[in-house]
PAKOLLO-106043 format. One line per field, with one value per residue: residue number from 1; x, y, z of N, C-alpha, C in turn; residue in three letters. Coordinates in nm, 2 decimals. Atoms other than C-alpha are relative to their C-alpha. Example, Ala and Ser with C-alpha at 12.3 -4.5 7.8 and 13.67 -1.06 7.14 Angstrom:
<sites>
num = 1 | 2
n_xx = 0.09 | -0.09
n_yy = -0.12 | -0.11
n_zz = 0.00 | 0.00
ca_xx = 1.23 | 1.37
ca_yy = -0.45 | -0.11
ca_zz = 0.78 | 0.71
c_xx = 0.09 | -0.08
c_yy = 0.12 | 0.11
c_zz = 0.00 | 0.08
residu = ala | ser
</sites>
This chain:
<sites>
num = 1 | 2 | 3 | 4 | 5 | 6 | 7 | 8 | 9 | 10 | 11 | 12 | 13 | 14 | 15 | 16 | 17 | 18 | 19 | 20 | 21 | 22 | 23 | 24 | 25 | 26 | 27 | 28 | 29 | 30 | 31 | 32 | 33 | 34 | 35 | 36 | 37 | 38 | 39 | 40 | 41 | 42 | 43 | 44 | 45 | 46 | 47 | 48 | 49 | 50 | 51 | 52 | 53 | 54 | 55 | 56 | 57 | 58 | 59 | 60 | 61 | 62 | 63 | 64 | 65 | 66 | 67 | 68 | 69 | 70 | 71 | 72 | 73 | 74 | 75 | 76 | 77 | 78 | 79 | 80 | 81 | 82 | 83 | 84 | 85 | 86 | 87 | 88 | 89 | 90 | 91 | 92 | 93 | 94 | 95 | 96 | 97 | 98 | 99 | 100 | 101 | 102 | 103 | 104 | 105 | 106 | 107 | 108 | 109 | 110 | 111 | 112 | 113 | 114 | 115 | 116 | 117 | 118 | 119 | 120 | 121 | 122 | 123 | 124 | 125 | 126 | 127 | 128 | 129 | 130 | 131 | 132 | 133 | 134 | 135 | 136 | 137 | 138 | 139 | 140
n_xx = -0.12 | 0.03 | 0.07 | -0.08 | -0.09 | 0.13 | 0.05 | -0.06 | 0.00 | 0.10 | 0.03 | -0.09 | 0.02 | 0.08 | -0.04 | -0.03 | 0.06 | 0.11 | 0.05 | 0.05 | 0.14 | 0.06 | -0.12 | 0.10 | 0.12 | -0.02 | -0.08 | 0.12 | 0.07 | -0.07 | -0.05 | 0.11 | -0.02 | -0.05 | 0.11 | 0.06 | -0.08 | -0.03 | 0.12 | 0.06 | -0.11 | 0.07 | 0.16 | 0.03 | -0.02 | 0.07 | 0.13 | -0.04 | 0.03 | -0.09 | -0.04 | -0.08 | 0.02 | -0.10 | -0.04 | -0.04 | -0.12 | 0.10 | 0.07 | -0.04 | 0.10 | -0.01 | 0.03 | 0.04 | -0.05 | 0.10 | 0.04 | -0.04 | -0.03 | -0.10 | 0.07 | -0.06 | 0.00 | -0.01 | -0.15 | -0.11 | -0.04 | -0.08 | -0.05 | 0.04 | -0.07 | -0.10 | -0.07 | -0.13 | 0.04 | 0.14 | 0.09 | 0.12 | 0.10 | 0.12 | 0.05 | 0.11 | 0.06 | 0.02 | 0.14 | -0.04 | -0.03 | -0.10 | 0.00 | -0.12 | -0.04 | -0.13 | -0.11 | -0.15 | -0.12 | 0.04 | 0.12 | 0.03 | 0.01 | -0.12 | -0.09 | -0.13 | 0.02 | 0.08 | 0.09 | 0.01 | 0.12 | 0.13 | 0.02 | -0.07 | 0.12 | 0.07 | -0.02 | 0.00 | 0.11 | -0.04 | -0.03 | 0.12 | 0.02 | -0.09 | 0.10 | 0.10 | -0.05 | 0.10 | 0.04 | -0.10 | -0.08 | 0.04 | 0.05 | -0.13
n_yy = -0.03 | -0.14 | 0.04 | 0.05 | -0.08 | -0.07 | 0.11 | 0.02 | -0.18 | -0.03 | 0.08 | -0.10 | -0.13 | 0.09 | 0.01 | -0.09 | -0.07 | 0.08 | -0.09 | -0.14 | 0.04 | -0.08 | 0.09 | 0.10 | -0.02 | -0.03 | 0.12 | 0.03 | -0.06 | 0.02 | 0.13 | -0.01 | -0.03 | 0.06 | 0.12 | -0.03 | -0.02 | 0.12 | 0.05 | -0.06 | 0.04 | 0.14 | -0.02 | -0.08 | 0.06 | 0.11 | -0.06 | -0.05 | 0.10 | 0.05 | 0.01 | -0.03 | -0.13 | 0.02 | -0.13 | 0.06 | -0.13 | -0.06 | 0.00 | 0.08 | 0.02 | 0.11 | 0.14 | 0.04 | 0.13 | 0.04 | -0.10 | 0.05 | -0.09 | -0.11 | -0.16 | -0.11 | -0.16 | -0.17 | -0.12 | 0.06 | 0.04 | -0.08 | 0.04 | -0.09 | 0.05 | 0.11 | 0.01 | 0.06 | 0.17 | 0.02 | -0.10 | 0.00 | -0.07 | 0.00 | 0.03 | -0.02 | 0.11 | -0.02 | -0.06 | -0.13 | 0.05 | 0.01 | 0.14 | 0.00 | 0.16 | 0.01 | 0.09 | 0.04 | 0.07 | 0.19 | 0.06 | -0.06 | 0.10 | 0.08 | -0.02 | -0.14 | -0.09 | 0.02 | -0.09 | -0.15 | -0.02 | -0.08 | -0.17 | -0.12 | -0.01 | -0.05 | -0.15 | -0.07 | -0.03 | 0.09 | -0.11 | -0.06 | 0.02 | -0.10 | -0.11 | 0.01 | -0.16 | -0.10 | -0.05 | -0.14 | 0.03 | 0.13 | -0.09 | -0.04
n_zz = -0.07 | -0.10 | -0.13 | -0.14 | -0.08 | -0.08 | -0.05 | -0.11 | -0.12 | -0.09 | -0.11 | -0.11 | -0.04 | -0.14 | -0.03 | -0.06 | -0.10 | -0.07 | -0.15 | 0.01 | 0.10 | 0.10 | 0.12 | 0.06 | 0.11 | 0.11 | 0.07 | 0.06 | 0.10 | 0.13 | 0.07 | 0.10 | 0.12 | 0.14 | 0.06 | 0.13 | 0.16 | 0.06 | 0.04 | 0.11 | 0.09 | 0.05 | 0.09 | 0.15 | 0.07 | 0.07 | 0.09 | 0.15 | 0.09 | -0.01 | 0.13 | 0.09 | 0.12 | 0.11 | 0.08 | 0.15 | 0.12 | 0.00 | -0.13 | -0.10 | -0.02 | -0.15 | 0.03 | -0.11 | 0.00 | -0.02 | 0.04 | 0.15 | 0.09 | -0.07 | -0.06 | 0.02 | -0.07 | 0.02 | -0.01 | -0.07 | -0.12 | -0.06 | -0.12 | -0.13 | -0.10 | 0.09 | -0.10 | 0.08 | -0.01 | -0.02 | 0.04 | -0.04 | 0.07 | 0.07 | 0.15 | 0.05 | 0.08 | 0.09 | -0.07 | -0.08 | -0.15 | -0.08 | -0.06 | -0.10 | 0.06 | -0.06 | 0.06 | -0.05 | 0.10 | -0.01 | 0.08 | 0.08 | 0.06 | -0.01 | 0.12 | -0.03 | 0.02 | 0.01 | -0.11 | 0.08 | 0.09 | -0.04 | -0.06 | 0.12 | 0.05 | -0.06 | -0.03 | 0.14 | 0.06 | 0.16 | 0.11 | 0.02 | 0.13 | 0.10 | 0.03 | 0.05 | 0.09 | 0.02 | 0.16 | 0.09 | 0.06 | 0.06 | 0.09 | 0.09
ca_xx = 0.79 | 0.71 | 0.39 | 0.61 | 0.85 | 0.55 | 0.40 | 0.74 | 0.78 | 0.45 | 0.49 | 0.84 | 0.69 | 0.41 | 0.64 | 0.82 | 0.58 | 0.41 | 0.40 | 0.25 | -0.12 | -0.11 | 0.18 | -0.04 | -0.37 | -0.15 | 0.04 | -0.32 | -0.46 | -0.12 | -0.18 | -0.54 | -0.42 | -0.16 | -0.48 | -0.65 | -0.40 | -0.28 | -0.66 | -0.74 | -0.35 | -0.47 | -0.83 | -0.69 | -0.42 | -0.67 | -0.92 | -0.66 | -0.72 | -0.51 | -0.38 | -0.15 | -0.09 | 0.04 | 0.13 | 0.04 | 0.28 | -0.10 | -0.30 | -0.28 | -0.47 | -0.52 | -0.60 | -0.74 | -0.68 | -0.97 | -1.07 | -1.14 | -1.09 | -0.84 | -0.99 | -0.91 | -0.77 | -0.87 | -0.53 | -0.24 | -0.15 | 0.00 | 0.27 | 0.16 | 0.47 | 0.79 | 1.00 | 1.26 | 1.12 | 0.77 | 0.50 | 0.19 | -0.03 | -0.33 | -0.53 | -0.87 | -1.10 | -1.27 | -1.59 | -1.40 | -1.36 | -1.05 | -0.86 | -0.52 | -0.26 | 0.07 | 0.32 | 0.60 | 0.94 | 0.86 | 0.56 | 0.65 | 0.69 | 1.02 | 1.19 | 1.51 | 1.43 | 1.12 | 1.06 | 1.28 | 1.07 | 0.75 | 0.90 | 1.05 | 0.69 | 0.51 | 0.72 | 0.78 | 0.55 | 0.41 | 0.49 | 0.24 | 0.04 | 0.20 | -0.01 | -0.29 | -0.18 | -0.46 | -0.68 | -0.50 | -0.19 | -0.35 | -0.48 | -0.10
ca_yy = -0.70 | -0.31 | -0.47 | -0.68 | -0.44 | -0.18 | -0.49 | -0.52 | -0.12 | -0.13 | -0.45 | -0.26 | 0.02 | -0.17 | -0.29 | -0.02 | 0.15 | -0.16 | 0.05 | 0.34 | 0.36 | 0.62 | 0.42 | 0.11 | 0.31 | 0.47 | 0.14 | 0.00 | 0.25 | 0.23 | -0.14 | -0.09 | 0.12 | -0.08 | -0.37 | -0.16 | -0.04 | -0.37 | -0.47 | -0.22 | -0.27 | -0.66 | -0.56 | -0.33 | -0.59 | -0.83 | -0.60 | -0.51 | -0.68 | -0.99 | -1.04 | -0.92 | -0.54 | -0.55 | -0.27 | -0.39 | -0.01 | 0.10 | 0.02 | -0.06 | -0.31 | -0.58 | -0.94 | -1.04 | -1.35 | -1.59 | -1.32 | -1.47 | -1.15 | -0.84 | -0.52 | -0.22 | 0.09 | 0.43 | 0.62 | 0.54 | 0.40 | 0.65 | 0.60 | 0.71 | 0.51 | 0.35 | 0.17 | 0.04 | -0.35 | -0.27 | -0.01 | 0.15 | 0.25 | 0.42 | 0.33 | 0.40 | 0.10 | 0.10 | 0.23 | 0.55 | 0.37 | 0.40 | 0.10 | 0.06 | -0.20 | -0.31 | -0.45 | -0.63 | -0.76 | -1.13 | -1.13 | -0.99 | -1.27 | -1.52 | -1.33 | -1.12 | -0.78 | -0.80 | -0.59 | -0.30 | -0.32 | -0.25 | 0.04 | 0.20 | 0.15 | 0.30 | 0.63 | 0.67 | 0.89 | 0.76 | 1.01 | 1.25 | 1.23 | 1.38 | 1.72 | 1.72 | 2.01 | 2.28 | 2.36 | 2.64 | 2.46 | 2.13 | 2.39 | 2.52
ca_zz = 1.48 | 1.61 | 1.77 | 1.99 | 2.06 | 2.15 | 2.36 | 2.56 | 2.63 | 2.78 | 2.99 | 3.13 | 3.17 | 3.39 | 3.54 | 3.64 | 3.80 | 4.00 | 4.36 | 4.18 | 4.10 | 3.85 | 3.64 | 3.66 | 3.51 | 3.27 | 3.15 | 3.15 | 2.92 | 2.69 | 2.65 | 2.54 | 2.31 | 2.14 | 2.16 | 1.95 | 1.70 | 1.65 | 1.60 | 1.35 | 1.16 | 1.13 | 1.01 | 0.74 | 0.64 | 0.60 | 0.39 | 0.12 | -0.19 | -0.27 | -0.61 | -0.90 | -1.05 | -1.40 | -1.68 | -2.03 | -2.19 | -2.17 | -1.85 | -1.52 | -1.43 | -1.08 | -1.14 | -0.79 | -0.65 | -0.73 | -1.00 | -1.41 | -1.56 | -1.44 | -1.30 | -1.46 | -1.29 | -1.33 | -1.40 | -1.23 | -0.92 | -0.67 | -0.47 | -0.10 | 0.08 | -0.06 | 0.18 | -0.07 | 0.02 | -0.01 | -0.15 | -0.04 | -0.34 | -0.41 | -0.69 | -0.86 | -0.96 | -1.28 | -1.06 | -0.94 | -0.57 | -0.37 | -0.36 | -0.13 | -0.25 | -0.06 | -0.25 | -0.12 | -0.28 | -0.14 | -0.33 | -0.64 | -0.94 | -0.92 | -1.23 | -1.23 | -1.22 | -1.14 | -0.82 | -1.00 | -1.30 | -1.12 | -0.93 | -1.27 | -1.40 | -1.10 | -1.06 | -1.46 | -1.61 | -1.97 | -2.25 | -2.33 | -2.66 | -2.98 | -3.05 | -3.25 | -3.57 | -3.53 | -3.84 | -3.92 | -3.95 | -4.14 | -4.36 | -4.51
c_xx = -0.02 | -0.10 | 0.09 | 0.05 | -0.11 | -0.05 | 0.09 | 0.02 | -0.12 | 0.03 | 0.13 | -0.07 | -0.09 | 0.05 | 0.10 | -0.07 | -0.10 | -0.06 | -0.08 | -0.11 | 0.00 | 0.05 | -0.10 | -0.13 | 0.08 | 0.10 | -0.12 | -0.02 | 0.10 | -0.07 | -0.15 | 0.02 | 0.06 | -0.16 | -0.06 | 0.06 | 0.02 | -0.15 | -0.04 | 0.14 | -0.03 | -0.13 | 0.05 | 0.08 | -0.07 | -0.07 | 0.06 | -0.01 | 0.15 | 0.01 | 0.13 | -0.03 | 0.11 | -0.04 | 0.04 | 0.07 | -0.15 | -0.09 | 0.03 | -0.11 | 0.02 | -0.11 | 0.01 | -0.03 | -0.16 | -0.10 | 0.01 | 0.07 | 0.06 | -0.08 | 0.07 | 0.03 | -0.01 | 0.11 | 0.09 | 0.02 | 0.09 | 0.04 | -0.02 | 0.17 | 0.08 | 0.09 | 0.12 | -0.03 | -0.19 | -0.12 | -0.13 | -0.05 | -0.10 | -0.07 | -0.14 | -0.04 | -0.11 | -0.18 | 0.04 | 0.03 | 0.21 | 0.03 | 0.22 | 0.08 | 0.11 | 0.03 | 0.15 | 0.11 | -0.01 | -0.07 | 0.02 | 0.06 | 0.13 | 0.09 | 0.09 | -0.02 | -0.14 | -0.07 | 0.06 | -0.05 | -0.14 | 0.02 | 0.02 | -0.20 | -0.07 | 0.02 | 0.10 | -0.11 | -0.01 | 0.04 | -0.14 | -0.03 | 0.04 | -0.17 | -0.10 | 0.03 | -0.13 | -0.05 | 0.03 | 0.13 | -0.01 | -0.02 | 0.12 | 0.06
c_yy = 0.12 | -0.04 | -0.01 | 0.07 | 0.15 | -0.12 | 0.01 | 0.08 | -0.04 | -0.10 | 0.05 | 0.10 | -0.02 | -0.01 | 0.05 | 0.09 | -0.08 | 0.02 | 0.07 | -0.04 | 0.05 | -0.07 | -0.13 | 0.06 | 0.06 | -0.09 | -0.12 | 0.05 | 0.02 | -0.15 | -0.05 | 0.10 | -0.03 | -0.12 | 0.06 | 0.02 | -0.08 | -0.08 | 0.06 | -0.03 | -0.10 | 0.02 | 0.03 | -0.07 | -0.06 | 0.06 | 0.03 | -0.18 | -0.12 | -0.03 | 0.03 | 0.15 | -0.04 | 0.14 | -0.09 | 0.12 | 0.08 | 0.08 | -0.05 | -0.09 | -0.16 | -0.10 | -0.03 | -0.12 | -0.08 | 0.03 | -0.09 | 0.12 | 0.10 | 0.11 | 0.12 | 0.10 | 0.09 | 0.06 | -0.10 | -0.02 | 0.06 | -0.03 | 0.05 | -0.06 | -0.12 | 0.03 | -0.09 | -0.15 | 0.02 | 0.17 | 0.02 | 0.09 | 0.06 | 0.02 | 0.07 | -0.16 | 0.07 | 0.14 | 0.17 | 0.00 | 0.00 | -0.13 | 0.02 | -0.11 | 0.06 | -0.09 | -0.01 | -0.11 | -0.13 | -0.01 | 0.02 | -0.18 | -0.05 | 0.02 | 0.08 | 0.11 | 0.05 | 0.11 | 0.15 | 0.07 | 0.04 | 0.11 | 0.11 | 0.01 | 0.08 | 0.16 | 0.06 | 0.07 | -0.05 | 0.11 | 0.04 | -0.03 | 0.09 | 0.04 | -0.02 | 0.11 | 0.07 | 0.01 | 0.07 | -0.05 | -0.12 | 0.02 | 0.02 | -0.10
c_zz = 0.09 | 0.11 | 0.10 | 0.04 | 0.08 | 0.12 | 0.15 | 0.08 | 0.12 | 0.09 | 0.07 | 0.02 | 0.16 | 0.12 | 0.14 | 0.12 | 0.09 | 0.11 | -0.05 | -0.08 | -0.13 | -0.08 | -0.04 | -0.05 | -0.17 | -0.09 | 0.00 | -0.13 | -0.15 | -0.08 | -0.02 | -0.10 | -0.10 | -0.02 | -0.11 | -0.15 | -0.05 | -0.06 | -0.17 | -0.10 | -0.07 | -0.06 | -0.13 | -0.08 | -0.08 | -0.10 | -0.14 | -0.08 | -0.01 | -0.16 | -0.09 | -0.09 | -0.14 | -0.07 | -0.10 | -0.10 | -0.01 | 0.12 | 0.09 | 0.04 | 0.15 | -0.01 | 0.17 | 0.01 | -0.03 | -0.14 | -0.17 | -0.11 | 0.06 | 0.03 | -0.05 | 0.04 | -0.11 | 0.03 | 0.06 | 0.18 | 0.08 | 0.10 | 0.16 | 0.11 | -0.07 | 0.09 | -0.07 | -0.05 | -0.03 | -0.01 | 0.03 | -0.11 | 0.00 | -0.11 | 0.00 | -0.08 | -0.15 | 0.00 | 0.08 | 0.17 | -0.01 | 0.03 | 0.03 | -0.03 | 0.07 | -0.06 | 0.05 | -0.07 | 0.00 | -0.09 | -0.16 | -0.09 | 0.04 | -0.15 | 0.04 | -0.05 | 0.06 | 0.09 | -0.07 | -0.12 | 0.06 | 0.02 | -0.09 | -0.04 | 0.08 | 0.03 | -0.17 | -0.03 | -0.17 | -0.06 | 0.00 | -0.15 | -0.10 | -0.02 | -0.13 | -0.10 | 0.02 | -0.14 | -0.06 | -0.07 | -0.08 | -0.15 | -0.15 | -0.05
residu = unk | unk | unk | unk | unk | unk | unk | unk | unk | unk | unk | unk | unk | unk | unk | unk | unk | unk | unk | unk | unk | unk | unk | unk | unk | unk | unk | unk | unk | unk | unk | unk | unk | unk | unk | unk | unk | unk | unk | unk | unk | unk | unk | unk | unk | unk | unk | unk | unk | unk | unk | unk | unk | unk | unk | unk | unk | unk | unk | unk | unk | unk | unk | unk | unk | unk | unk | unk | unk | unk | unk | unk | unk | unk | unk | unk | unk | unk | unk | unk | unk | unk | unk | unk | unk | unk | unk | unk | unk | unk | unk | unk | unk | unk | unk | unk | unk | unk | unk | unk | unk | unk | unk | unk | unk | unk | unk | unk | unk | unk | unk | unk | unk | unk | unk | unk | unk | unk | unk | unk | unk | unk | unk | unk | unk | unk | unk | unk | unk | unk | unk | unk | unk | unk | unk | unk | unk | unk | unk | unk
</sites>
């Protein structure tokens, strides 16, 4: 949807300036710049993984589409971008790589509750571990 609406500015803009050369090189050079952005946007959609994050109260972990066994993240999955409908994560794979996950409310499973349960899970922290008594105090 922004594409297009970027798309139409520039072809008014074009437009606008049809007598004027400078307007037509610089409503050229806009509208190789949206070609690109929109190029590289669609690249990077396509490149994110496609699958399922889940949270067994333990780990997080991303079952990738195609995938027999689940992928375990390293640590937690940080939110970088929350648009109420749709989340931009970054994660850690089990290999210490950077991995980028968008999740959106269409996609999330066909249960009730479902997308607000993820997001409680994603921006809860867990509990910390109960302390360990020192030797001194194990001692008394």
């Amino acid at each position: 949807m922004g594409s297009a609406a970027g798309l139409l500015a520039i072809g008014c803009w074009l437009a606008w300036g049809l007598g004027n050369t400078h307007q037509i090189a610089r409503g050229a050079a806009g509208l190789l710049l949206w070609l690109g952005c929109t190029a590289a946007a669609w690249h990077w959609q396509r490149s994110l993984p496609r699958g399922q994050l889940h949270w067994n109260g333990a780990d997080w972990q991303l079952q990738r589409s195609g995938a027999v066994q689940p992928e375990q993240l390293a640590g937690r999955p940080e939110v970088r971008l929350d648009l109420q409908f749709a989340l931009l994560l970054q994660a850690r794979t089990g290999q210490g790589r950077p991995c980028w996950l968008w999740l959106h409310q269409g996609a999330a499973p066909p249960l009730p509750g479902a997308w607000p349960a993820i997001r409680r899970a994603l921006y809860s922290r867990a509990p910390a571990a109960p302390a360990q008594p020192s030797t001194d105090e194990a001692a008394s």
